[in-house]
Every structure is written in structure tokens, then in C-alpha cells.
C-alpha positions as CSV (number, residue, x, y, z in Angstrom):
1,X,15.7,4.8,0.9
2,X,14.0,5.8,4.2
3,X,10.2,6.4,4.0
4,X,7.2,6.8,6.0
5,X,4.3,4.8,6.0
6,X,0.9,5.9,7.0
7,X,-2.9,3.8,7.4
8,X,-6.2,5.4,7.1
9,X,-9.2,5.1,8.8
10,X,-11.4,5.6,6.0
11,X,-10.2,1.9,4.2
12,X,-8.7,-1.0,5.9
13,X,-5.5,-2.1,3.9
14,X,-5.2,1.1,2.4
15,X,-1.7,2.8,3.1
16,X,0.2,5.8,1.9
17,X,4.3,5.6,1.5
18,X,6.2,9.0,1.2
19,X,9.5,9.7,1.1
20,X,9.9,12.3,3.8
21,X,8.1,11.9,7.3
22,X,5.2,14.0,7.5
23,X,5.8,15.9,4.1
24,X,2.7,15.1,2.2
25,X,3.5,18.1,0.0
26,X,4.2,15.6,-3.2
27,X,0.6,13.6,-2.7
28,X,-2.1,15.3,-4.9
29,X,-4.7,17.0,-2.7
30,X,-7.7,15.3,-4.3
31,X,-5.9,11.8,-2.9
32,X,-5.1,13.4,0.3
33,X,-9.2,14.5,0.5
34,X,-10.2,10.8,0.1
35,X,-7.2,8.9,2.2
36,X,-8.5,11.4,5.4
37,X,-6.2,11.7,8.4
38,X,-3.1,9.6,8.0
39,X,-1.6,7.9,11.0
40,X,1.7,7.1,10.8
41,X,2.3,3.4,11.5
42,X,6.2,2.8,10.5
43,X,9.3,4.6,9.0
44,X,11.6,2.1,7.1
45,X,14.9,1.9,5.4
46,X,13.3,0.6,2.1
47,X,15.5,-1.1,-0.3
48,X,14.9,-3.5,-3.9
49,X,15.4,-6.7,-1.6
50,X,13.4,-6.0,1.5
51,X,9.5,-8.0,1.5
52,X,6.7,-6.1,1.7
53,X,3.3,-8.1,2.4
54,X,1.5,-6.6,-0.4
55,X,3.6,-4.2,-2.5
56,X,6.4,-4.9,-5.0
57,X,9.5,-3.1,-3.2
58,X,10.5,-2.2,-6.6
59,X,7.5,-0.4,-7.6
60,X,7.1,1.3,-4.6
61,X,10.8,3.0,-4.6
62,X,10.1,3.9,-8.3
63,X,7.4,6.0,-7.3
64,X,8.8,7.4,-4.0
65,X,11.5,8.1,-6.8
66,X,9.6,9.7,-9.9
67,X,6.5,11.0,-8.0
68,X,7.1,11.5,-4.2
69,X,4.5,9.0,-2.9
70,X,3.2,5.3,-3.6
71,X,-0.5,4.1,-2.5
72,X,-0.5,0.5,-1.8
73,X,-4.9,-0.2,-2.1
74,X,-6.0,-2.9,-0.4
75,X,-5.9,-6.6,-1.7
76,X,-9.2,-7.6,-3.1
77,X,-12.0,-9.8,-1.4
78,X,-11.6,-13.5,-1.8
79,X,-14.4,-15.0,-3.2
80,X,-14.3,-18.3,-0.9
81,X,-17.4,-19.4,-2.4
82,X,-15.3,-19.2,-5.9
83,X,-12.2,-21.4,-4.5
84,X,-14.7,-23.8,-3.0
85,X,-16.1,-24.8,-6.3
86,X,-12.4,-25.5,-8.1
87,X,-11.5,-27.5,-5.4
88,X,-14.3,-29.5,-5.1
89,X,-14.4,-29.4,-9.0
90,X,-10.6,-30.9,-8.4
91,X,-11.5,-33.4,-5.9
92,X,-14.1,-34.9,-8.3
């Protein structure tokens, strides 16, 4: 399936995939509102076995599929101070 990807400006990570370039029509306005200008940064042929860096290709197609769109939300902060522990913890 070909479909557009767009960032925003308002969240870094944060990216919007439709199915149609430039047809936002299918993305509910209250999610438009907060997602702000979209800037288009690739269209892709999308398909079950392609990698993305932090979406399940799957997932994403189902909802281009059933609801017209698919937010990918950034991944959340690592806690280094968190990891540091376990592995000094591990090294014990």
C-alpha cells in the first residue's frame, strides 16, 4: 500500500501516516488541531515485511486500512539513570 508520511513541529518523533498524499480528510480534526502543520517527509510503498524504526508495519497498514490514518507517538525517554543501576546491580 502507498502512503504518506508526515512530521510535526509541535513533537519530535511524532508522525502521521495516511493513505492518500495530502488527504487528511480521514484524521479526526481534534488530532489534526494538536499535530499542527504537517510536513511531509516521505511517500512509501508500505507492505507486512518492510521495517519501520518504530512502528509495527502490520499495525500501521491495519489502520491505514480500517481508519484512514495511523499516528506513530514518539518512543518514550530512557531513564539512563534507571539502566545504570541494573547494570551496575549486574556487575556486582
Amino acid at each position: 500500500m502507498l502512503c504518506s508520511i508526515y512530521k510535526t513541529n509541535k513533537k519530535e518523533g511524532m508522525y502521521l501516516f495516511i493513505s492518500r498524499r495530502d488527504d487528511f480528510s480521514q484524521v479526526p480534526e481534534t488530532l489534526m488541531g494538536m499535530f499542527g502543520q504537517p510536513k511531509l517527509v516521505v511517500t512509501m510503498n508500505l507492505t507486512e515485511t518492510r521495517s519501520l524504526a518504530f512502528a509495527d508495519s502490520k499495525l500501521v497498514l491495519e489502520d491505514l486500512t480500517t481508519k484512514g490514518f495511523y499516528l506513530q507517538m514518539p518512543p518514550p525517554p530512557v531513564d539512563h539513570l534507571v539502566e545504570y543501576k541494573a547494570w551496575r546491580d549486574s556487575n556486582k
